[in-house]
C-alpha positions in Angstrom: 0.0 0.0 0.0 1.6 3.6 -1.0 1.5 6.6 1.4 -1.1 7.9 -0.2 -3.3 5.1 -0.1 -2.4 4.7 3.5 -3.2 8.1 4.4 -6.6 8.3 2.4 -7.4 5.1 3.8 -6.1 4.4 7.2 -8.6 4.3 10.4 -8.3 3.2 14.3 -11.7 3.1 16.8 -12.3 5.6 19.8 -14.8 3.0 21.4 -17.3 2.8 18.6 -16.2 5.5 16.6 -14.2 5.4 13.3 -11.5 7.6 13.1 -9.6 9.1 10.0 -5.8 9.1 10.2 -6.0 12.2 8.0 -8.5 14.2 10.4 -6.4 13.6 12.7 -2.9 14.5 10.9 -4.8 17.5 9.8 -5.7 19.0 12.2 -2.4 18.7 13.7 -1.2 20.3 11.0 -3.5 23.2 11.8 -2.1 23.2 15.1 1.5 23.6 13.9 0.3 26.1 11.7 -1.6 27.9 14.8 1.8 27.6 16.9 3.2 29.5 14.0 1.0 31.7 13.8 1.5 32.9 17.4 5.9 32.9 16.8 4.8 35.0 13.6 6.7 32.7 11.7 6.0 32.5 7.9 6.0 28.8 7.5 2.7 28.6 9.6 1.1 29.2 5.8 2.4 26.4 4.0 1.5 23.7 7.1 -1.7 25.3 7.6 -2.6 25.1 3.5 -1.6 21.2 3.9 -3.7 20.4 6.3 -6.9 22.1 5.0 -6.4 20.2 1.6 -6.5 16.7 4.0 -9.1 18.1 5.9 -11.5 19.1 3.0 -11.6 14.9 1.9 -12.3 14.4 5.4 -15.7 17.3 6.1 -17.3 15.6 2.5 -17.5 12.0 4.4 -20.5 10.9 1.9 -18.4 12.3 -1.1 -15.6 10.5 -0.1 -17.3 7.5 1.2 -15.7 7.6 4.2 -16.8 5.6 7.4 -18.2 9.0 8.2 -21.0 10.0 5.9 -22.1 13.4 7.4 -21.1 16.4 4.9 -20.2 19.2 6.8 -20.6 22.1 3.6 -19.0 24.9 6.3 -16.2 22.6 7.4 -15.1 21.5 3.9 -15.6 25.1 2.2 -13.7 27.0 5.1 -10.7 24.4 4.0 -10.8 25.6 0.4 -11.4 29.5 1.7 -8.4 28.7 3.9 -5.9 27.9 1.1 -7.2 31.0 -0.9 -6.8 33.3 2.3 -3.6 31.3 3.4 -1.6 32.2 -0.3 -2.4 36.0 0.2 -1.3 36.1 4.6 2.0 33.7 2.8 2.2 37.0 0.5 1.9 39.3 2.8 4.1 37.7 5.6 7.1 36.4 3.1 7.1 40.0 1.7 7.1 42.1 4.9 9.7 39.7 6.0 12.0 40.3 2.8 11.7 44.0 3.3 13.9 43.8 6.2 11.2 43.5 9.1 9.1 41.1 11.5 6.7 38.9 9.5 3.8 40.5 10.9 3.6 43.6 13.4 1.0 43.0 15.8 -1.7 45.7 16.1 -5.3 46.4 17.3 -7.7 46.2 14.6 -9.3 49.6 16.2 -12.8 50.8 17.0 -14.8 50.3 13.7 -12.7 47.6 12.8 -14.3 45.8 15.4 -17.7 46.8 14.6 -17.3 45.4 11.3 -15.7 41.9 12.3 -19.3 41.6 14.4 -21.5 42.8 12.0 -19.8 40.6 9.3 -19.5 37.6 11.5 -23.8 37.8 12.3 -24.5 39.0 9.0 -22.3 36.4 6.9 -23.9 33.5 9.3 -27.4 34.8 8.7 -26.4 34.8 4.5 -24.9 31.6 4.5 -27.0 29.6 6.5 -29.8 29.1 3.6 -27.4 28.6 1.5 -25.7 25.7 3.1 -29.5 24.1 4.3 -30.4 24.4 0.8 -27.3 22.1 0.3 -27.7 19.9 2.6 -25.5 20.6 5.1 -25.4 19.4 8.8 -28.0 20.3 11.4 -28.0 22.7 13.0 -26.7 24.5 9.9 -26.4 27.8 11.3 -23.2 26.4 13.9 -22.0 25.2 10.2 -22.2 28.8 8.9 -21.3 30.3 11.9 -17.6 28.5 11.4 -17.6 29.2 7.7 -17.8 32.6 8.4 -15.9 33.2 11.6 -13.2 31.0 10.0 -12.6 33.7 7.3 -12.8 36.5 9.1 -9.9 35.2 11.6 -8.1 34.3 9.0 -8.2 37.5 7.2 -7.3 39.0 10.4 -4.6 37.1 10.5 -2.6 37.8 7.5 -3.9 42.1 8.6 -2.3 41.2 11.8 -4.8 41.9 13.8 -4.8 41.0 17.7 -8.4 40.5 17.4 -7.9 37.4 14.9 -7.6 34.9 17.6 -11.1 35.9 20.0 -12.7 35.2 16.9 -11.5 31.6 16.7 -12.5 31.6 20.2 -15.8 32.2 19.3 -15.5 29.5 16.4 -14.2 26.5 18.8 -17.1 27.3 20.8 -19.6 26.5 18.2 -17.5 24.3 17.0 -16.9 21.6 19.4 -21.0 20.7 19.7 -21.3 20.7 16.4 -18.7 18.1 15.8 -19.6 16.0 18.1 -22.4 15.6 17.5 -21.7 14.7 13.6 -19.4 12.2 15.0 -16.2 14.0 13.9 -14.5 13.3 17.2 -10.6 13.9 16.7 -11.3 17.6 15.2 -14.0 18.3 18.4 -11.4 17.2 20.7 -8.3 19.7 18.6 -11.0 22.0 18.5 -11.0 22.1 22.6 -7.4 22.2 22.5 -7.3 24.9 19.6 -9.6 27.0 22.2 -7.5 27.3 25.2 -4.3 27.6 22.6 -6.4 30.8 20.8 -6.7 32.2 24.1 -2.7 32.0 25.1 -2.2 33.3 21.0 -4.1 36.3 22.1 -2.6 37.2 25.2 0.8 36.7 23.6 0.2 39.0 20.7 -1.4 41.7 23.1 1.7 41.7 25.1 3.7 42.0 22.2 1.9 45.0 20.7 2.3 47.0 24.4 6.0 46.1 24.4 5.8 47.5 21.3 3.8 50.5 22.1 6.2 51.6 25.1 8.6 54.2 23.2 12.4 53.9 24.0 13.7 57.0 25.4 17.4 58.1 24.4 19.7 57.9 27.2 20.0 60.7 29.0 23.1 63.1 27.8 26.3 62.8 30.6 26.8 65.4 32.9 30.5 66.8 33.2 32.2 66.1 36.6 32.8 69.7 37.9 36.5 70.3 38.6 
């Protein structure tokens, strides 16, 4: 059997659950990429855009025949939105980094920023939601959309370098634990619990970062001549 075939193929139980090697290797690789993310280190693109492309086969489970034949639409479009989004933050980072700087400076998105992620994040779930039910996607498919969306607003924060980026994957692991369990895909609801409390340290660290940044360096103060 070739890796490949291994990969695609290859299961193990959780009780009397069926579990994918490839959900499991990718969301690992999303972790990695996460962990990245937070060292603002470019290569957290490239490992994240791998294992979105694993993770896609894994969210189409009746497509792909797998031993879990639950679509989640959200799940397996966010993976495709993620490797569009992913190429322009790989951009962004590789050629901030070239021009002699950090990849990414962290920085508050600001006031109406803010406003906008909200209003985008409600308003994109209450949009896509039909959509996705019209599809055929999961119940409830509004948790579905609510990931879809969140998903690519964190992810676009991301590449802005935004602090804000990682409350709003807070607010996607939330959803998005329930919602996987119950669909049975238990080796992403169980990163997903582990992506929440590593989202929360991601945030602090950036914050931190951005008021070290913030402080401004005074000169050192001029000598004074000895008096004679």
């Amino acid at each position: 059997m070739s890796a490949i075939h291994w990969l695609f193929d290859a299961t193990f139980t959780i009780h009397d659950q069926t579990v994918l090697w490839r959900e499991v290797i990718g969301n690992l690789f999303g972790l990695f990429s996460a962990l990245g993310g937070m060292r603002r280190k470019v290569w957290a693109w490239p490992i994240g855009i791998a294992g979105n492309a694993l993770l896609f086969t894994v969210f189409l489970g009746a497509v792909f025949e797998t031993p879990n034949p639950v679509n989640l639409l959200g799940q397996a479009s966010r993976q495709i939105m993620f490797i569009v989004v992913s190429i322009y933050g790989w951009y962004r980072w590789k050629h901030a980094r070239d021009g002699g700087g950090d990849a990414v400076e962290p920085r508050w998105a600001g006031g109406r920023a803010r406003i906008l992620l909200v209003v985008a994040l409600i308003g994109g779930t209450a949009v896509v939601t039909p959509v996705f039910t019209a599809l055929g996607s999961y119940s409830p498919v509004w948790a579905d959309a609510w990931i879809f969306v969140g998903s690519l607003l964190a992810t676009y924060g991301m590449a802005k370098g935004w602090v804000e980026f990682w409350l709003i994957w807070v607010a996607v692991d939330v959803v998005g634990v329930p919602l996987l369990l119950g669909a049975g895909y238990w080796a992403s609801a169980i990163m997903y619990v582990f992506y929440g409390a590593f989202t929360l340290t991601g945030f602090f660290v950036w914050a931190h970062t951005r008021r070290v940044a913030a402080v401004p360096v005074l000169p050192d103060p001029e000598p004074v001549p000895l008096a004679r």
